[in-house]
C-alpha positions as CSV (number, residue, x, y, z in Angstrom):
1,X,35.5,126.3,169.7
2,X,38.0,123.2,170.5
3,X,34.7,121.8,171.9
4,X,32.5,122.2,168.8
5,X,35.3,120.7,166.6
6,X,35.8,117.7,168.8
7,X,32.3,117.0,168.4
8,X,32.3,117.4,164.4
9,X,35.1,115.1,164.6
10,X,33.2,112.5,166.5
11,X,30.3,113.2,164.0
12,X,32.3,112.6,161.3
13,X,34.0,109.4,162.6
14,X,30.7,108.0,163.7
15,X,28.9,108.5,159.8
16,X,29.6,105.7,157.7
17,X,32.7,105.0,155.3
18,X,31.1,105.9,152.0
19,X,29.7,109.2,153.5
20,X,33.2,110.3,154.5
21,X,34.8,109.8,150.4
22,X,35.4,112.8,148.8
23,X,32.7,112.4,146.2
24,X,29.9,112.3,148.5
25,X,31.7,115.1,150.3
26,X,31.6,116.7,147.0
27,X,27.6,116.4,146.3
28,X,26.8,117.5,149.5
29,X,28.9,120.8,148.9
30,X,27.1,120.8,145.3
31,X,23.8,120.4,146.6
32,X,24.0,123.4,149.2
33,X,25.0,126.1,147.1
34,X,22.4,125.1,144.4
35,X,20.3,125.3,147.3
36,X,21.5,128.6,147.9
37,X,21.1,130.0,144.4
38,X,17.8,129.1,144.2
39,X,17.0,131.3,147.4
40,X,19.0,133.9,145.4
41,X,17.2,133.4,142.3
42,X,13.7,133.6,144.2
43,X,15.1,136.5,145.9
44,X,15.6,138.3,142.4
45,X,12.8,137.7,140.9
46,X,10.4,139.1,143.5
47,X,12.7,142.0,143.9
48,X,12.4,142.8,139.8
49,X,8.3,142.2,140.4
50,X,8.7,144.9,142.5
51,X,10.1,147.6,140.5
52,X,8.0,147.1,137.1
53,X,6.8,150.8,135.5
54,X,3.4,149.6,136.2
55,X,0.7,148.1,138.6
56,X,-0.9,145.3,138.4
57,X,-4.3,146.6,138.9
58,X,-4.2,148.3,135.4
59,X,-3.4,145.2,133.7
60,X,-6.0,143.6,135.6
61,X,-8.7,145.4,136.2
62,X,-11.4,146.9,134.2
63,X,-11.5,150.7,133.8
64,X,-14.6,150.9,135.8
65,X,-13.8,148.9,138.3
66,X,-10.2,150.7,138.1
67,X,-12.7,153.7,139.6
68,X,-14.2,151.7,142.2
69,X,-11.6,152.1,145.5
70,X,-13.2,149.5,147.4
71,X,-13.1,146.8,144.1
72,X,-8.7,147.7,144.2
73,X,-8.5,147.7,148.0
74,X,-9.9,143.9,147.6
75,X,-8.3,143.4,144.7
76,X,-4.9,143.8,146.3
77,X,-5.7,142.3,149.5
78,X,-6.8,138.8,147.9
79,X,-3.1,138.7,146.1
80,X,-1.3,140.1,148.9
81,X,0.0,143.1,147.3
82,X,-1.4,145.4,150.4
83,X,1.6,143.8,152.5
84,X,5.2,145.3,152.8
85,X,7.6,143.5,151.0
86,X,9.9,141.8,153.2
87,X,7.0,140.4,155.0
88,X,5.1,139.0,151.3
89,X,8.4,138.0,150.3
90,X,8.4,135.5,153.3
91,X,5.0,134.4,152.5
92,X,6.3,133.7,148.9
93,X,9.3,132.1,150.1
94,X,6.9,129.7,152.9
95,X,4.4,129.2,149.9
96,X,7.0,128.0,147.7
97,X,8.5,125.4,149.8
98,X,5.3,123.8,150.2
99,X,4.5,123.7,146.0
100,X,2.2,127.0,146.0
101,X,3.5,129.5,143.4
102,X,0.5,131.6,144.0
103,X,-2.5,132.3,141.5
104,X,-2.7,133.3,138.0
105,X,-4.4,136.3,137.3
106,X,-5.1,135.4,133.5
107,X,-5.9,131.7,134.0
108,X,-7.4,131.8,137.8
109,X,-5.3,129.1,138.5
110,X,-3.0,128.0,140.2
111,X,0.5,128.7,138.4
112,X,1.8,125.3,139.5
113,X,-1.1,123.3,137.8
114,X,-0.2,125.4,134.6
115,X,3.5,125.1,134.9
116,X,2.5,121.3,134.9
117,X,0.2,121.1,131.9
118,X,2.5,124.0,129.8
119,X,6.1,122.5,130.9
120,X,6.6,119.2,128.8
121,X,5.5,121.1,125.6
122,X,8.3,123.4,126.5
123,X,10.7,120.4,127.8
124,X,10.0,118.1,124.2
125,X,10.6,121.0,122.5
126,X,14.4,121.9,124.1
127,X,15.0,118.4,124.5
128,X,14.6,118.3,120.4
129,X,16.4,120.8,120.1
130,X,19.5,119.8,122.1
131,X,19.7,116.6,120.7
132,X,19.5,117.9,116.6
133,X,22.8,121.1,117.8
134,X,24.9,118.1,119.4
135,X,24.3,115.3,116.5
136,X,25.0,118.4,113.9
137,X,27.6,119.9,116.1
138,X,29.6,116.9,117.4
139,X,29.4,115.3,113.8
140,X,30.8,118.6,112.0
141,X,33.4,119.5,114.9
142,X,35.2,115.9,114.9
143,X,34.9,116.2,110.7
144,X,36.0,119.8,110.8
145,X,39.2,119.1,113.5
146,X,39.8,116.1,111.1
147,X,40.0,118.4,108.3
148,X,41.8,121.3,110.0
149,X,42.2,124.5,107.3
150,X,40.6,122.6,104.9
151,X,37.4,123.7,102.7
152,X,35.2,122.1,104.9
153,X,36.7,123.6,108.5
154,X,35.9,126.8,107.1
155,X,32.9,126.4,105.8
156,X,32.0,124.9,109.0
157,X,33.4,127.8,110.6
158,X,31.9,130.5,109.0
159,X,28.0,128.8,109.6
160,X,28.7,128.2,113.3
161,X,29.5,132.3,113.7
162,X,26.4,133.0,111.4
163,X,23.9,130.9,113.7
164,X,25.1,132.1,116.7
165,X,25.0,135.9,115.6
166,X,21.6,135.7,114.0
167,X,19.0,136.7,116.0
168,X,16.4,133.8,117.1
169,X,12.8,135.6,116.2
170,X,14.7,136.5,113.2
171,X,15.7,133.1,112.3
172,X,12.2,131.8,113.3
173,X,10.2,134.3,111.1
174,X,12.7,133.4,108.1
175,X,12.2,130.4,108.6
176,X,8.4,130.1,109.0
177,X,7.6,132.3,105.9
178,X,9.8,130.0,103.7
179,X,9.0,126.4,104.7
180,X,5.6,127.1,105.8
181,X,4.2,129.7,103.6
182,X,6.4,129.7,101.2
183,X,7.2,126.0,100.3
184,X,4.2,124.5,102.4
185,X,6.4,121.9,103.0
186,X,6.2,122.0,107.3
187,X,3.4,123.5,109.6
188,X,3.8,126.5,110.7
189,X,1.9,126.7,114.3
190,X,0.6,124.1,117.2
191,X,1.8,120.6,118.0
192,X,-0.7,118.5,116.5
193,X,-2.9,118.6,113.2
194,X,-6.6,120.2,114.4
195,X,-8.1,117.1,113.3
196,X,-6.4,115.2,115.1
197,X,-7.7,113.9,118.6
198,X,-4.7,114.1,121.3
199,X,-3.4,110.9,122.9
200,X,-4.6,110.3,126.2
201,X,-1.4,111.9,128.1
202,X,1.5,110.1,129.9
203,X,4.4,112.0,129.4
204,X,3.0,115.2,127.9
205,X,5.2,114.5,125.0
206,X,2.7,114.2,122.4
207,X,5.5,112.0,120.4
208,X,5.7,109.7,122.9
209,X,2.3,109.8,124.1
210,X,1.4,109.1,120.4
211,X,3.9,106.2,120.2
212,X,2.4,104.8,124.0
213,X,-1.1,105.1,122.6
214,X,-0.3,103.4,119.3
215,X,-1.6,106.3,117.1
216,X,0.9,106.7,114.2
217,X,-1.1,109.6,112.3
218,X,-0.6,111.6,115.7
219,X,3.2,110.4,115.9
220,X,3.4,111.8,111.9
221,X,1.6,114.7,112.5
222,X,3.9,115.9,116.4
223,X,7.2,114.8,114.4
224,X,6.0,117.0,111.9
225,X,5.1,119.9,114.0
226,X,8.1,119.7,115.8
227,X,11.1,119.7,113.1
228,X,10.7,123.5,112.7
229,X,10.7,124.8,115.6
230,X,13.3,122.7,117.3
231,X,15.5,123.3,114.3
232,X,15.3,126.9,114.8
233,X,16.1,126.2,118.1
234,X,19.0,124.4,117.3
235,X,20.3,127.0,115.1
236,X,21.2,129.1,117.8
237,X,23.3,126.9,119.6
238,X,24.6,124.0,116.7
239,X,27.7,126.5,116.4
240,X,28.7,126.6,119.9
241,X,28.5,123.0,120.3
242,X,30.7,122.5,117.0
243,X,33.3,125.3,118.3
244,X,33.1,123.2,121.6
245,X,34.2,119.9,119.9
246,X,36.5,121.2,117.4
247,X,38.7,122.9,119.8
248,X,38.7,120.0,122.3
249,X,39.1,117.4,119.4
250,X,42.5,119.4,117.9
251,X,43.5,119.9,121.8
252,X,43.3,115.6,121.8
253,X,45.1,115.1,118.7
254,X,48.4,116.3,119.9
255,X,48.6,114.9,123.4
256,X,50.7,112.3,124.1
257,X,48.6,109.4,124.1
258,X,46.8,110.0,121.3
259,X,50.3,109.7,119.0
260,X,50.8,106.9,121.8
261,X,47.9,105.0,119.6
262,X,48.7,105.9,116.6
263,X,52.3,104.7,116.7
264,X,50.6,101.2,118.0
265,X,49.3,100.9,114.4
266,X,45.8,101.4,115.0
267,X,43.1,103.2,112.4
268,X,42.6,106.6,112.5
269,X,38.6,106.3,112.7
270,X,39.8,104.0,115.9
271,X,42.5,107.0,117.3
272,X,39.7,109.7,116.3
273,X,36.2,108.5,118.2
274,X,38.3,106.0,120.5
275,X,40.6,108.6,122.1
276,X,40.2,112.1,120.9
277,X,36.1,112.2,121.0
278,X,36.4,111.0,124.4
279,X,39.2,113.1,125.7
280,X,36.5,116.0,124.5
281,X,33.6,114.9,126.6
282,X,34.3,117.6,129.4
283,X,33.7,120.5,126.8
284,X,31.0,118.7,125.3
285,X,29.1,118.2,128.6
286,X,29.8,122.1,128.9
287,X,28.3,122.7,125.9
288,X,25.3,120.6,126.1
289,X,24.8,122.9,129.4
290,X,25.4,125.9,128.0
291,X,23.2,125.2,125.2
292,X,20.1,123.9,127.4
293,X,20.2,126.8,129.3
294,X,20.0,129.0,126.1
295,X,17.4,127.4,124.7
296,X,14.8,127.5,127.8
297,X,15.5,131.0,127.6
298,X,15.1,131.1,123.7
299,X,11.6,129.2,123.9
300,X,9.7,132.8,124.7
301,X,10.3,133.7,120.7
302,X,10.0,130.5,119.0
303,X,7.1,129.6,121.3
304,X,5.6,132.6,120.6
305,X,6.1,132.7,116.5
306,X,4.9,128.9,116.0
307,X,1.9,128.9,118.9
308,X,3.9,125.9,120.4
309,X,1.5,126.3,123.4
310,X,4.5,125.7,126.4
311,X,6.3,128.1,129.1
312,X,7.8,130.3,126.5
313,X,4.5,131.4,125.5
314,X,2.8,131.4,128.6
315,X,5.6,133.2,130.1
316,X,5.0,136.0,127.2
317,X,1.1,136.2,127.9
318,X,2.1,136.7,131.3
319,X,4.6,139.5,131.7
320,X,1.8,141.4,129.2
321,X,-0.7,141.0,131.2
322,X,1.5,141.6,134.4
323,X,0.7,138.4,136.0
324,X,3.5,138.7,138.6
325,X,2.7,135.2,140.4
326,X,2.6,133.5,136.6
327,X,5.9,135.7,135.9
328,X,7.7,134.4,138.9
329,X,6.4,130.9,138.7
330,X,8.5,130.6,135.1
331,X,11.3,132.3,136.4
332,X,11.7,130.0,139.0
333,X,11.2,126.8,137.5
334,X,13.4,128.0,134.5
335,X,16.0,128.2,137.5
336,X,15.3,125.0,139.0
337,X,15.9,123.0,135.5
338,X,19.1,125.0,135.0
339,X,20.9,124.4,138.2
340,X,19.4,120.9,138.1
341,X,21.4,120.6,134.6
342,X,24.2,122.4,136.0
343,X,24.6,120.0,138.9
344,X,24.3,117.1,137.2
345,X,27.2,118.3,134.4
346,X,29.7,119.1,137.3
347,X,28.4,115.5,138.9
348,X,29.3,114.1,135.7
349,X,32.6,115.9,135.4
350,X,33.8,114.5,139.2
351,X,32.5,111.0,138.5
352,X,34.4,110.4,134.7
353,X,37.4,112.8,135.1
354,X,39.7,111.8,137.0
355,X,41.9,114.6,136.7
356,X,39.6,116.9,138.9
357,X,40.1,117.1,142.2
358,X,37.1,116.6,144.9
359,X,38.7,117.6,148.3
């Protein structure tokens, strides 16, 4: 053992200065326990593939060839599922690290080419959404801890514990029967106007891809599309995000430093975004984490409701028709951008706090 740590020692002294700071220390830690969740996460979702009331076979196939032993037998051995588990679990697991997710049943694909042609519907669509709940939210927290007990902190109050207790499918059934066939004022399904050619694509944002390709009537018609279903989206989440900022803006104006710059003479709009707003970035950053993790999950209904055409729904199509290779594919990659979020929040939080310790 004293040989093993005299050599870690030398290993260490020998790696260069920067390597040796506690931040990189910290990233490295960071980085191998996401890595680790992600086995976990892989590990779950083949285990819960497992234990569905059903087979795949009757999803699959046909009655008649449901009949036909010989048509199952191959059936089964072309995806695999004639194996015993631990041993198609590592072939999952070898697949995976080399970019196969296996083969969709309902597209006869492969899952990663339609994670990649469904994901950036799904990704413009959160990323929408997460930018209208922290305008709204951040705006209405600072206002509402600016205004503590008053009319509009209530107010505020009371809306941020409706949103979040309303169910989403509810809230995006409500709101596609009013504004769409009700005041006809927003569509109510798809990204882009039928008669409308798509952009050639860059991004796979069709606002962007629009914008790149110089096609305003396709930039009108994607905004236009997408203001309903993000705000629904945003909904959910605009009251945690304004709970979030009230609580760490009220927490800010009574430290020290903030009656520090007050008694220096300066404005209150100066004391209020300048100090307080920035004192509450650490619960903000939570929140926008939080809330993006929420919202992939959300996508599956509000996908679903307004045809949006992304993971949500393709996810939904797939756990119907059992499609366990499409089923974990989304699972996955759902896990991948939330610990990918996750790690770049607690990044965030050792680079610009300083009152978190690294070692």
């Amino acid at each position: 053992m004293t040989v093993v740590g005299h050599r870690k020692d030398q290993a260490s002294a020998l790696a260069p200065a920067w390597w040796r700071r506690p931040f990189p220390r910290y990233v490295r830690r960071r980085l191998g326990s996401s890595a680790l969740i992600l086995l976990g996460v892989t590990l779950v979702a083949f285990l819960l593939t497992t234990v569905v009331p059903a087979n795949p076979e009757t999803a699959n196939l046909g009655q008649r060839a449901l009949s036909d032993p010989e048509t199952v037998r191959r059936f089964r051995e072309h995806y695999g599922l004639d194996r015993p588990l631990p041993l198609q679990y590592l072939t999952y697991l070898g697949n995976l690290l080399r970019g196969d997710f296996g083969q969709s049943q309902q597209t006869l694909r492969p899952v990663s080419q339609d994670l990649l042609q469904f994901a950036p519907a799904t990704l413009e669509l959160v990323l929408s959404a997460t930018l209208v709940a922290l305008l709204v939210g951040v705006l209405c927290g600072v206002a509402a801890a600016r205004r503590r007990g008053g009319w509009f902190d209530r107010i505020t109050r009371l809306a941020s514990l409706t949103g979040v207790s309303l169910p989403i499918f509810w809230i995006a059934l409500v709101a596609s029967v009013v504004f769409f066939r009700g005041l006809r004022l927003l569509p109510g399904s798809g990204r882009l106007d039928p008669a409308l050619v798509k952009p050639p694509q860059v991004t796979g944002f069709l606002t962007v891809d629009s914008l790149l390709a110089g096609d305003w009537h396709a930039f009108g018609s994607a905004v236009s599309h997408l203001v309903l279903p993000s705000a629904v989206l945003a909904v959910s989440v605009v009251g945690m995000v304004l709970r979030f900022t009230r609580t760490a803006v009220l927490e800010a104006l009574g430290t020290d430093f903030v009656k520090a710059a007050r008694a220096k003479g300066l404005r209150e709009r100066d004391v209020l975004w300048g100090y307080a707003v920035r004192f509450a970035f650490g619960p903000l950053v939570t929140a926008t984490t939080l809330s993006f993790g929420f919202l992939l999950a959300a996508t599956v209904y509000v996908e679903q409701q307004f045809s949006w055409g992304g993971i949500g729904q393709y996810a939904y199509r797939s756990s119907t028709n059992l499609d366990l290779s499409a089923v974990m594919g989304v699972s996955i990659v759902i896990a991948l951008i939330f610990v990918l979020i996750n790690l770049a929040a607690d990044l965030l939080y050792a680079l610009f706090d300083p009152r978190i310790r690294l070692r």
